[in-house]
gemmi code that builds the backbone of each chain (N, CA, C; Angstrom):
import gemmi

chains = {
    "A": [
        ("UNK", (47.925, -64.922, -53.026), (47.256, -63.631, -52.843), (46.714, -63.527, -51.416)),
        ("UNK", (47.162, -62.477, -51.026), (46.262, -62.378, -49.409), (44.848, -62.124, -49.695)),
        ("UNK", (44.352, -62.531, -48.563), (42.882, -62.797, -47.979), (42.026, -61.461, -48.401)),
        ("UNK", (42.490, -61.105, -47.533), (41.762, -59.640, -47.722), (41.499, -58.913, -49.141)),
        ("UNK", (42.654, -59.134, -50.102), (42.913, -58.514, -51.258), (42.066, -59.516, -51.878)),
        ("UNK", (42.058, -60.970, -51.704), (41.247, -61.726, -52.259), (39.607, -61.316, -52.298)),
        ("UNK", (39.086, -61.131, -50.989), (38.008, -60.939, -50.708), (37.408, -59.437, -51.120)),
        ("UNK", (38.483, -58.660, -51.482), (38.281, -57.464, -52.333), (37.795, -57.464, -53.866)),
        ("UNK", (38.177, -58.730, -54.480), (38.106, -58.681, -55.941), (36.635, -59.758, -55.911)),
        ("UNK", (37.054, -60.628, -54.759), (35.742, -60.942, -55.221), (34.397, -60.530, -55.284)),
        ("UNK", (34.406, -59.823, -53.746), (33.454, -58.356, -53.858), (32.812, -57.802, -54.912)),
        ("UNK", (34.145, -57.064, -55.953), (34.210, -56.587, -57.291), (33.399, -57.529, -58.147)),
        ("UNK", (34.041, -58.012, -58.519), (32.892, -59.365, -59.085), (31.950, -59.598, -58.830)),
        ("UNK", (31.490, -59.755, -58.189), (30.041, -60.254, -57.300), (29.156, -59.188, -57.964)),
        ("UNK", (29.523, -57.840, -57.386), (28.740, -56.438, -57.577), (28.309, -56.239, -59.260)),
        ("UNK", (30.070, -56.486, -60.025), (29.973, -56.110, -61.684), (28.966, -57.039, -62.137)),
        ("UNK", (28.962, -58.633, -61.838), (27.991, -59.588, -62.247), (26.465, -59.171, -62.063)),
        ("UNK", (26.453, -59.064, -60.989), (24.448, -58.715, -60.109), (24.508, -57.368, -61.134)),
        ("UNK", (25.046, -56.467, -61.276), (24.778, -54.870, -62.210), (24.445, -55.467, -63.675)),
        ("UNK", (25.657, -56.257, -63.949), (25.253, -56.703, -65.325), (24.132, -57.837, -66.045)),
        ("UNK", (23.422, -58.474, -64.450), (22.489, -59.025, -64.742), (21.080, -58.399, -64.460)),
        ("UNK", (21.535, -57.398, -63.305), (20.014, -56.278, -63.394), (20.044, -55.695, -64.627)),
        ("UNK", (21.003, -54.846, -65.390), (21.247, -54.637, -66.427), (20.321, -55.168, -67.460)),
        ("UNK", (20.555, -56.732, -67.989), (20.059, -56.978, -68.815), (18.356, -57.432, -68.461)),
        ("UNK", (18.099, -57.366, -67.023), (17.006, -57.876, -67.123), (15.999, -56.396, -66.738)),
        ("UNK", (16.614, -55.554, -66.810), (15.767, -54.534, -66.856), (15.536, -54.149, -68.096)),
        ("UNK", (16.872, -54.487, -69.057), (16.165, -54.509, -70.421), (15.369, -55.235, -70.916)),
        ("UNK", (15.175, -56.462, -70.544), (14.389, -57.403, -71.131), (13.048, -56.724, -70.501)),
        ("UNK", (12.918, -56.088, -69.136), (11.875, -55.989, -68.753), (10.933, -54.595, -69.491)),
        ("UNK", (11.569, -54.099, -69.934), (11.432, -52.999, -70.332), (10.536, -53.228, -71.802)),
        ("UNK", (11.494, -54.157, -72.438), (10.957, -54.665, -73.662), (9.635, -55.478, -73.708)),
        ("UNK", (9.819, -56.196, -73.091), (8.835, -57.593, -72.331), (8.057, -57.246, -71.544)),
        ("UNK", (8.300, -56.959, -70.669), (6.914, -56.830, -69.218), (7.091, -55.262, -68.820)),
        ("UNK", (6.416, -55.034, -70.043), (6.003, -53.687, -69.117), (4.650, -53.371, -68.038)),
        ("UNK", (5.299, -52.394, -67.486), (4.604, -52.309, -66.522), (5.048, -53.377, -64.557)),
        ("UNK", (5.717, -54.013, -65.556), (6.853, -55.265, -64.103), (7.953, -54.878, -64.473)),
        ("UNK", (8.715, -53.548, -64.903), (10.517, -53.129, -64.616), (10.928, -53.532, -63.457)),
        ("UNK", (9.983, -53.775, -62.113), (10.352, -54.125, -61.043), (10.963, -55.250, -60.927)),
        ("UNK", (10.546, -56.066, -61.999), (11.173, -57.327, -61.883), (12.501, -57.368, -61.770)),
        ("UNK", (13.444, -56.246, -62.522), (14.735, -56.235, -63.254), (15.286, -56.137, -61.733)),
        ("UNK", (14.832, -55.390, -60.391), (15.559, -55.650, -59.357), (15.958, -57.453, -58.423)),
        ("UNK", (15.227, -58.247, -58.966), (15.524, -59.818, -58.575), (16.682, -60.220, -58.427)),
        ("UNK", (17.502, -59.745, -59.647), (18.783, -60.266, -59.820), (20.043, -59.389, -58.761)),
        ("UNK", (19.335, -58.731, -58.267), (19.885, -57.892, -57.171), (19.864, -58.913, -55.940)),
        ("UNK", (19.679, -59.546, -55.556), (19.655, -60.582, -54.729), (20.949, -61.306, -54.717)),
        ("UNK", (21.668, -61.230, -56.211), (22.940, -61.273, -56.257), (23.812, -60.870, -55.443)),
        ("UNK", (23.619, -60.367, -54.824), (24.438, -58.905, -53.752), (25.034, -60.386, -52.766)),
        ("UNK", (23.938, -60.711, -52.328), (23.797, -61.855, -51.115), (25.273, -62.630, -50.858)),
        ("UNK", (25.620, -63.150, -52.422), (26.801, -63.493, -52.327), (28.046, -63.051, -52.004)),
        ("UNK", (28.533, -62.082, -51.355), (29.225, -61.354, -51.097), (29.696, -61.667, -49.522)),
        ("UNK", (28.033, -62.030, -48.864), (28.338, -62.531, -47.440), (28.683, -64.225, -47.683)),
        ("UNK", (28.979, -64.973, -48.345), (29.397, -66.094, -48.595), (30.970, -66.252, -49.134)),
        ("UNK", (31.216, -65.178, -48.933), (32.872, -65.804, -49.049), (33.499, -66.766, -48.691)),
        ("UNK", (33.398, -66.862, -46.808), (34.110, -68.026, -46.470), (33.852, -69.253, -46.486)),
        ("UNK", (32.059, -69.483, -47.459), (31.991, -70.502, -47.707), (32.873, -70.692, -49.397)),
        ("UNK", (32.782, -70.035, -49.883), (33.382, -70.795, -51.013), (35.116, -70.349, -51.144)),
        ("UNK", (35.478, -69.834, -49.781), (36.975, -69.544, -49.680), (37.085, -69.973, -48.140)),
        ("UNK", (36.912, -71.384, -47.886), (37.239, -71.569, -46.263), (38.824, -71.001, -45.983)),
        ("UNK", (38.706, -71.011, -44.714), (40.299, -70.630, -43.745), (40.636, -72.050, -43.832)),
        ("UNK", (42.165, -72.228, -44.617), (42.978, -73.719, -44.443), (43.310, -73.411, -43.076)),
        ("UNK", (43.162, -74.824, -42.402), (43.571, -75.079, -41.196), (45.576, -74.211, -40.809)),
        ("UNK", (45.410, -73.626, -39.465), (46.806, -72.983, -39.355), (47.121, -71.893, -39.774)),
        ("UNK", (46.456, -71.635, -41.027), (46.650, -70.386, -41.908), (46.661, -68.980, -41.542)),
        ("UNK", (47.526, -68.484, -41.549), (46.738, -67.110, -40.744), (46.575, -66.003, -41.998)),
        ("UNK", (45.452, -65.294, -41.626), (45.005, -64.946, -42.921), (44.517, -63.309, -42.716)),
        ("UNK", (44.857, -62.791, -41.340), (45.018, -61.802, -41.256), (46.042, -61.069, -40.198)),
        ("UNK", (46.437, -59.717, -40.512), (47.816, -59.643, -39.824), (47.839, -57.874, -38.855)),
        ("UNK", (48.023, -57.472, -38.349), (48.286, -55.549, -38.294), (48.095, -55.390, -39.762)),
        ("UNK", (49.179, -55.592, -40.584), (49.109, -54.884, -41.866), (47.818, -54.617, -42.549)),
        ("UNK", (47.118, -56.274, -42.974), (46.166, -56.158, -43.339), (45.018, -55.114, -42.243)),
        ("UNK", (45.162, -54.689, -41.095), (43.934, -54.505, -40.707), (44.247, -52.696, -40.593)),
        ("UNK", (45.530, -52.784, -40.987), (45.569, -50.910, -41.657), (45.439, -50.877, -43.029)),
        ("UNK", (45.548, -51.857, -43.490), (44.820, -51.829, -45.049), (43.419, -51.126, -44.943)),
        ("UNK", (42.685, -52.310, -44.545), (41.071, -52.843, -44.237), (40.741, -50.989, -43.763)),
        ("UNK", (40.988, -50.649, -42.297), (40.727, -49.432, -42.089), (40.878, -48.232, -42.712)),
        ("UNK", (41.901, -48.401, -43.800), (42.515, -47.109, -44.554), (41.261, -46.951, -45.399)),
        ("UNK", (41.385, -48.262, -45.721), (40.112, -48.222, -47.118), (38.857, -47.882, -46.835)),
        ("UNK", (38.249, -48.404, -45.564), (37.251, -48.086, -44.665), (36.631, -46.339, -44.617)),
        ("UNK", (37.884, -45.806, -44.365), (37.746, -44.095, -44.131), (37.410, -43.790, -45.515)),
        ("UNK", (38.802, -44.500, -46.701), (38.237, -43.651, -47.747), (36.912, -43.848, -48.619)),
        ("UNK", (36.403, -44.727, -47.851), (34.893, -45.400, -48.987), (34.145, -44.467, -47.747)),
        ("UNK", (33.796, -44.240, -46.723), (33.092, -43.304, -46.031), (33.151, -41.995, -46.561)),
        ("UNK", (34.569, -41.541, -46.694), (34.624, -40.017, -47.316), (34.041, -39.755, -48.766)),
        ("UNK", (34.582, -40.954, -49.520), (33.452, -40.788, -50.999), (32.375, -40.950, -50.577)),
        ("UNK", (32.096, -41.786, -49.904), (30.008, -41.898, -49.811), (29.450, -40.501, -49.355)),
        ("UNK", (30.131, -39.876, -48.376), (29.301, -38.476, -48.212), (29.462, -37.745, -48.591)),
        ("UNK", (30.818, -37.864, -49.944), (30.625, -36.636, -50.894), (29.288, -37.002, -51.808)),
        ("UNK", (28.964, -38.445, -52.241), (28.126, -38.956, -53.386), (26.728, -38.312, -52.214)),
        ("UNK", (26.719, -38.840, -51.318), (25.613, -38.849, -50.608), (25.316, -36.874, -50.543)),
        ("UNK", (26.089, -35.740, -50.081), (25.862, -34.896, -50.409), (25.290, -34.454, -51.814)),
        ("UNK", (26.035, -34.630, -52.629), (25.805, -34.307, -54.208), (24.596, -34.920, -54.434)),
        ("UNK", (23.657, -36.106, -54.569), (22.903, -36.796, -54.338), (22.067, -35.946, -53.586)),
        ("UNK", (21.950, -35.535, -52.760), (20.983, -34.382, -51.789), (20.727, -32.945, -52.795)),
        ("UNK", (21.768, -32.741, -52.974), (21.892, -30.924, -53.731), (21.602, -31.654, -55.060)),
        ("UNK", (21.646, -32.253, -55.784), (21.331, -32.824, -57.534), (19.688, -31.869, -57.414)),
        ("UNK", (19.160, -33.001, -56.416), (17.773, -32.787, -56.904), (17.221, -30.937, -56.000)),
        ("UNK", (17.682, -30.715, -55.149), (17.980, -29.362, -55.495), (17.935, -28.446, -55.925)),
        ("UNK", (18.922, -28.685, -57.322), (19.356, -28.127, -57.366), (18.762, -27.971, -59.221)),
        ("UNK", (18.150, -29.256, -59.712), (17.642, -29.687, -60.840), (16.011, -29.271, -60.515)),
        ("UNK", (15.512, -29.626, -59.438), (14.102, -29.636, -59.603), (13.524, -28.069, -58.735)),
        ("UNK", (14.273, -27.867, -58.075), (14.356, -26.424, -56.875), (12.976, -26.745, -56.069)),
        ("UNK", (11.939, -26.300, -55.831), (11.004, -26.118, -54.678), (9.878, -27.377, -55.145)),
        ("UNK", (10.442, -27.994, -56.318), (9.636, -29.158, -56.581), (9.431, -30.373, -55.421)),
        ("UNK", (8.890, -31.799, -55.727), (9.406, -32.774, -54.987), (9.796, -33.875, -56.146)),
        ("UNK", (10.311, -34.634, -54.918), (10.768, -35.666, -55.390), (10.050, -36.933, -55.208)),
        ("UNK", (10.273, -38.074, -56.107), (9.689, -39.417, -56.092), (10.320, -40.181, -54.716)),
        ("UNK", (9.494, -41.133, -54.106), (9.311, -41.554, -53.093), (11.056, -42.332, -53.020)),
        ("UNK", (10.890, -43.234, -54.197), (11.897, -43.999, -54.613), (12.909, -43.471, -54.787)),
        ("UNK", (13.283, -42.180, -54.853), (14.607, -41.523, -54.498), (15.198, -42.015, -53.525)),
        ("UNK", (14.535, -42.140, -52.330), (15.274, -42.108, -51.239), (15.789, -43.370, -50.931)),
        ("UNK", (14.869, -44.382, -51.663), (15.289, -45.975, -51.559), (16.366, -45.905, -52.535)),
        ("UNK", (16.317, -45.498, -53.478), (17.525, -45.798, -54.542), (18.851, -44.990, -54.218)),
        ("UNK", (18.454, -44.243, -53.029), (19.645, -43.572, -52.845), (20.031, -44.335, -51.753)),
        ("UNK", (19.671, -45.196, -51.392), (20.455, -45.893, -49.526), (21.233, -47.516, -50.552)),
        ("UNK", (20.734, -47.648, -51.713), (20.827, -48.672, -52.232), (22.297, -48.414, -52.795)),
        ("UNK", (22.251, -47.588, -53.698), (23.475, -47.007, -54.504), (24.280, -46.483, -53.588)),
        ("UNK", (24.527, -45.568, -52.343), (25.153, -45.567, -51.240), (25.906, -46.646, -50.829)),
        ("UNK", (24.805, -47.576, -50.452), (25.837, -49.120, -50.215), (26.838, -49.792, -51.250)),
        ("UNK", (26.036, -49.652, -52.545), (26.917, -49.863, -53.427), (28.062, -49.366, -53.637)),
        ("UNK", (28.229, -48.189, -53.528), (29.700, -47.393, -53.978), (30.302, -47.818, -51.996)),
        ("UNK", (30.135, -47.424, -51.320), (30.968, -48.406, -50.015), (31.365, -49.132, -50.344)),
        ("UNK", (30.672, -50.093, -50.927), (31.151, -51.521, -51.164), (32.342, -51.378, -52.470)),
        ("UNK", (32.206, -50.576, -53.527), (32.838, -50.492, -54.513), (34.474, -50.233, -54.267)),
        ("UNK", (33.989, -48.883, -54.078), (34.821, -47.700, -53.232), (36.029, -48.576, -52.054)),
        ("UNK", (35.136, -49.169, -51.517), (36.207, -50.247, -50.153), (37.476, -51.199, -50.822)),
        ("UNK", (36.463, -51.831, -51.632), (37.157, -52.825, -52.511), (38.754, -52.506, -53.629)),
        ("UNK", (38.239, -51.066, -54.495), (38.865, -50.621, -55.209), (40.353, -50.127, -53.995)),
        ("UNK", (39.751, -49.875, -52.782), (40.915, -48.908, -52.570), (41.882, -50.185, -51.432)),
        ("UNK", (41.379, -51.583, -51.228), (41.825, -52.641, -50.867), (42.948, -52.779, -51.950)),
        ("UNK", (42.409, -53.283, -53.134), (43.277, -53.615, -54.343), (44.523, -52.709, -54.627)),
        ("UNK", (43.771, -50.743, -54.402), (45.037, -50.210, -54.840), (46.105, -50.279, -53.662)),
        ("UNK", (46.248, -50.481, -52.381), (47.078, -50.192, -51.204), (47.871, -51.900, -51.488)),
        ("UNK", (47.131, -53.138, -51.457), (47.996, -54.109, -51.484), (48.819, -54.431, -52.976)),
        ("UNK", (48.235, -53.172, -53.738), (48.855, -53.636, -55.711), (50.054, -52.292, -55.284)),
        ("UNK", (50.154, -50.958, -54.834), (50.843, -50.599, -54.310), (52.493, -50.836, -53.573)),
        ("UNK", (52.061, -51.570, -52.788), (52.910, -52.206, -51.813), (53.183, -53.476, -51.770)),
        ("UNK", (52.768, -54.398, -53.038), (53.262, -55.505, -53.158), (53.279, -55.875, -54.375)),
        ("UNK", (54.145, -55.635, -55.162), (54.450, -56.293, -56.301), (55.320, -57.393, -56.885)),
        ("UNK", (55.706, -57.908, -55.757), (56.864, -58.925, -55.637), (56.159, -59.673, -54.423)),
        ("UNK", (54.860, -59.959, -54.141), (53.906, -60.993, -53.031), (53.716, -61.889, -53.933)),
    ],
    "B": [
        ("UNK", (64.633, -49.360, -48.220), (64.200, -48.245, -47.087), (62.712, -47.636, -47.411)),
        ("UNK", (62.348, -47.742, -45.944), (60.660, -47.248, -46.102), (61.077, -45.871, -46.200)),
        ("UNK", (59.602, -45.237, -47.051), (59.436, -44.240, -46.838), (60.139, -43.156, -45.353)),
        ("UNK", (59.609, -43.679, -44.015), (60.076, -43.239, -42.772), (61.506, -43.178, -42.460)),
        ("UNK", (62.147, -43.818, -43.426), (63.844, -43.843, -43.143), (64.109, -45.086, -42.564)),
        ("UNK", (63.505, -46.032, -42.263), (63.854, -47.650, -41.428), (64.264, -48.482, -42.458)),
        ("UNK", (65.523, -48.950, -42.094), (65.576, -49.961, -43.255), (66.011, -51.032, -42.406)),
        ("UNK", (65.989, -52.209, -42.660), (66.667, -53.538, -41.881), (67.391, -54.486, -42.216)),
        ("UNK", (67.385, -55.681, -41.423), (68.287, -56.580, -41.765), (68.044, -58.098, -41.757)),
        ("UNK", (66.497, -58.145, -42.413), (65.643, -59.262, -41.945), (66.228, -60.670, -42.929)),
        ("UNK", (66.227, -59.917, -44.318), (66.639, -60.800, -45.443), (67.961, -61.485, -45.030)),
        ("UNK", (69.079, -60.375, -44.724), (70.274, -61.160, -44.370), (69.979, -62.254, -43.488)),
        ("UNK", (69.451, -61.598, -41.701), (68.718, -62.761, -40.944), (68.457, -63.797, -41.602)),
        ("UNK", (67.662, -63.842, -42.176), (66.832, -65.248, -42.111), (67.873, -66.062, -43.233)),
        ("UNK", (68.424, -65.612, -43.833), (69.923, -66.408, -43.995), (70.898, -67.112, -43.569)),
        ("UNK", (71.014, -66.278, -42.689), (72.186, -66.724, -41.747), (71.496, -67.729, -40.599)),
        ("UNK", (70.031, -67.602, -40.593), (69.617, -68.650, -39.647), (68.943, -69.898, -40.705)),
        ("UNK", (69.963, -70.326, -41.163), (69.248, -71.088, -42.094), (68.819, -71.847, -43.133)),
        ("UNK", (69.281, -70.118, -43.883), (67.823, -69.882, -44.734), (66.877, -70.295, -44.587)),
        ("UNK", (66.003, -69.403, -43.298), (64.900, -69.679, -43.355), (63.868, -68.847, -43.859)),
        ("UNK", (62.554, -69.383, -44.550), (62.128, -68.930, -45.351), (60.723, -67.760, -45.076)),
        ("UNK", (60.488, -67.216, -45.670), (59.884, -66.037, -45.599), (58.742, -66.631, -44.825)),
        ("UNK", (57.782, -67.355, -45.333), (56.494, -68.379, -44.744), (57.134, -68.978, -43.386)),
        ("UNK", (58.423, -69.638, -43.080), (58.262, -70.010, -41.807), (58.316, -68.709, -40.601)),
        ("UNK", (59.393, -67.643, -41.208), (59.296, -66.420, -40.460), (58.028, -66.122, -40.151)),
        ("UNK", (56.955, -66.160, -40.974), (55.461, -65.827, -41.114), (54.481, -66.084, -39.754)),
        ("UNK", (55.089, -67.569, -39.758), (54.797, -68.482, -38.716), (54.836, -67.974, -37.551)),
        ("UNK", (56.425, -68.213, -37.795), (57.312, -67.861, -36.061), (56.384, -66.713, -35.322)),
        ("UNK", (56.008, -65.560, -36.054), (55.735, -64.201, -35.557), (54.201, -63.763, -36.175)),
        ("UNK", (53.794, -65.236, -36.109), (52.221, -64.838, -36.310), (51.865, -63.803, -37.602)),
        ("UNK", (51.705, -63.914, -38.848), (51.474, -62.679, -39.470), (51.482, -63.068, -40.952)),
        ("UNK", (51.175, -62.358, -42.025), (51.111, -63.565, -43.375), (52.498, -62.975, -43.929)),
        ("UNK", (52.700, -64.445, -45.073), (54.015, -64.080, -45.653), (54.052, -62.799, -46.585)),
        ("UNK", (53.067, -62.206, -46.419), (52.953, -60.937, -47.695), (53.751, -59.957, -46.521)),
        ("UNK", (53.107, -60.082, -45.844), (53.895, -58.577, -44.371), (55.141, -58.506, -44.406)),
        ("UNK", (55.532, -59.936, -44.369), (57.174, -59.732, -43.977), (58.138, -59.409, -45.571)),
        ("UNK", (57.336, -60.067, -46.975), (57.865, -59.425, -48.094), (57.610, -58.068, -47.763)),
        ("UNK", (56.708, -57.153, -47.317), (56.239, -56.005, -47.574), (57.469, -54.925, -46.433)),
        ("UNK", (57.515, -55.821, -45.699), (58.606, -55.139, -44.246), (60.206, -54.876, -45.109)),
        ("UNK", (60.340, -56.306, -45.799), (61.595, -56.598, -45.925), (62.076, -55.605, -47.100)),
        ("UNK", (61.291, -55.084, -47.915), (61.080, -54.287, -49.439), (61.136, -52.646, -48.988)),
        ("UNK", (60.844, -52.816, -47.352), (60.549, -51.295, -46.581), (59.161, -50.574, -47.440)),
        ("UNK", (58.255, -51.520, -48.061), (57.209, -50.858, -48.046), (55.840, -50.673, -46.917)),
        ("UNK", (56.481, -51.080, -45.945), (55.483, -51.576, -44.511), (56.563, -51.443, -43.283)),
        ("UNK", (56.482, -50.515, -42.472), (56.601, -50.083, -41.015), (55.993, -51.424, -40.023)),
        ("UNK", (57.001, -52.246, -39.333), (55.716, -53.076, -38.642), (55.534, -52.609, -37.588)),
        ("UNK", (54.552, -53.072, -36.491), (54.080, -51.871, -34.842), (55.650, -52.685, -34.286)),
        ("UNK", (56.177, -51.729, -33.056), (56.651, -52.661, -31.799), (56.572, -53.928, -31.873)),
        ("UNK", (55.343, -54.317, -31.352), (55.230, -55.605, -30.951), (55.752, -56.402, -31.858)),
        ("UNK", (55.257, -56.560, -33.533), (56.062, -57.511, -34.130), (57.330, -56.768, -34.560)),
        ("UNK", (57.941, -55.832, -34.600), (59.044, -55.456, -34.402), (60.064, -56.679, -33.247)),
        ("UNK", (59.479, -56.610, -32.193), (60.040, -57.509, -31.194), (60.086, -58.635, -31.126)),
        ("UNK", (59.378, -59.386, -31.551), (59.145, -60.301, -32.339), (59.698, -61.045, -33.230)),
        ("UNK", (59.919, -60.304, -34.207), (61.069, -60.297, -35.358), (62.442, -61.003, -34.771)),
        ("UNK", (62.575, -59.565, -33.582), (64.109, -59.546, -33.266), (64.235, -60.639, -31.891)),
        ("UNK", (63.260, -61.265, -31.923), (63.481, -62.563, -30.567), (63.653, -63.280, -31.637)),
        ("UNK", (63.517, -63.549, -32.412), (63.250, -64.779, -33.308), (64.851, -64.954, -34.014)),
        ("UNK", (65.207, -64.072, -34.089), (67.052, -64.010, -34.506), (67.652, -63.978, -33.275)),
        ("UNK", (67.082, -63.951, -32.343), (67.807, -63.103, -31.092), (69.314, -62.236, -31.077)),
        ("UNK", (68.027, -61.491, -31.304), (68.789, -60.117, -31.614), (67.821, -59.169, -31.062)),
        ("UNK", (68.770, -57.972, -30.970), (67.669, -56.755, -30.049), (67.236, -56.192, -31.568)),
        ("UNK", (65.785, -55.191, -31.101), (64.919, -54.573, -32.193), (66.401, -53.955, -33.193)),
        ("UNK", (67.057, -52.850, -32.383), (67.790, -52.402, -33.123), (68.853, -52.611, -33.851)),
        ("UNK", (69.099, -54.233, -34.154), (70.152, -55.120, -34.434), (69.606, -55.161, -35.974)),
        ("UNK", (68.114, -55.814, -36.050), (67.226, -55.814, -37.152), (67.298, -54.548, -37.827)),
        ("UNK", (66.353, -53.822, -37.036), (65.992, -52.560, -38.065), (66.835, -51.108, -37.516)),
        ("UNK", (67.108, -50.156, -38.624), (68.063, -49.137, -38.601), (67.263, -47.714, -38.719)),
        ("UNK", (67.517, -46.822, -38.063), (66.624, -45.499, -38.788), (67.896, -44.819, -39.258)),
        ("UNK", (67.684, -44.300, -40.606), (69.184, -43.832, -41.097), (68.846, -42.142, -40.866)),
    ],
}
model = gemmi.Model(1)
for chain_id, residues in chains.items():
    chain = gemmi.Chain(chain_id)
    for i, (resn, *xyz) in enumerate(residues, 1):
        res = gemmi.Residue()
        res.name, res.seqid = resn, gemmi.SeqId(i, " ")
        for name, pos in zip(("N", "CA", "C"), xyz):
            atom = gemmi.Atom()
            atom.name, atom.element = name, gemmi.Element(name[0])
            atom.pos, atom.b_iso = gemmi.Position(*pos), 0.0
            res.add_atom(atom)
        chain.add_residue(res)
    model.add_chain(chain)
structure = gemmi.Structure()
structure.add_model(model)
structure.setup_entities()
């Protein structure tokens, strides 16, 4: 499997794991410590792993592990996780809008919106890595 | 044949020199063995440069390799 496509799924993973462990620990927190839901963001720290790839996927010596191809992959995908983020990131602006009108909003909007932003980049990048090299290589 | 109309003559190449194999081609011209499956299938256009590349490595000119029909 190439590099890149590799480092796409693991991405994926990384993200589905940390969601599904904020997940449950916001339920637990919910149940358990109320009043500390904050806690349920800890497992978000999970994220971290994502910048550790090349430790637990070193470059074999010689190897070359990226090419042109891959780096019109990498960029294609690049544009299209930018173009979804500022449609999400628009819609995300007009929601509340458009739901609450001349009201305001909670402080934490704006943090949960730079958070979830990154997230779908990151999602969004990954997904569209996988579809261009599952695309164009089915016999790699 | 790619999409663009290029189709080539890499597979035969590396036959006739050989059989050499997709990974050492990889080598020769700097680039991973997925590119050159992906070139050879015409689902991947490569730039010039490894275009030229390619075709030093058979020595052969670019247009010996690849064809625009």
């Amino acid at each position: 499997m190439n590099r890149v496509l590799k480092y796409a799924w693991y991405q994926l993973i990384v993200i589905l794991i940390a969601t599904l462990v904020m997940a449950a620990t916001l339920g637990l927190a919910v149940v358990y410590w109320r009043g500390k839901e904050f806690s349920a963001l800890i497992p978000l720290g999970l994220f971290a792993l994502v910048h550790f790839y090349s430790l637990f996927f070193p470059l074999k010596a010689g190897e070359i592990a990226f090419d042109e191809r891959d780096k019109e992959i990498k960029d294609r995908a690049t544009r299209i996780a930018f173009t979804v983020l500022w449609y999400v990131f628009v819609l995300a602006c007009l929601i509340p809008l458009l739901v609450i009108g001349n009201g305001s909003i909670h402080v934490m909007y704006l943090g949960w919106l730079i958070f979830f932003a990154a997230l779908i980049l990151k999602i969004t990048w990954s997904i569209a890595v996988i579809f261009q090299y599952g695309r164009g290589g089915c016999n790699e | 044949m790619s999409k663009d109309g290029l189709t080539n003559q890499i597979r035969r190449l590396r036959f006739d020199n050989g059989e050499m194999t997709q990974q050492a081609l990889a080598e020769k011209v700097g680039v991973t063995r997925q590119t050159i499956i992906a070139i050879e299938q015409g689902n991947y256009t490569p730039s010039l440069t490894l275009a030229m590349k390619i075709a030093r490595t058979f020595n052969k000119t670019v247009e010996e390799v690849f064809k625009l029909d």
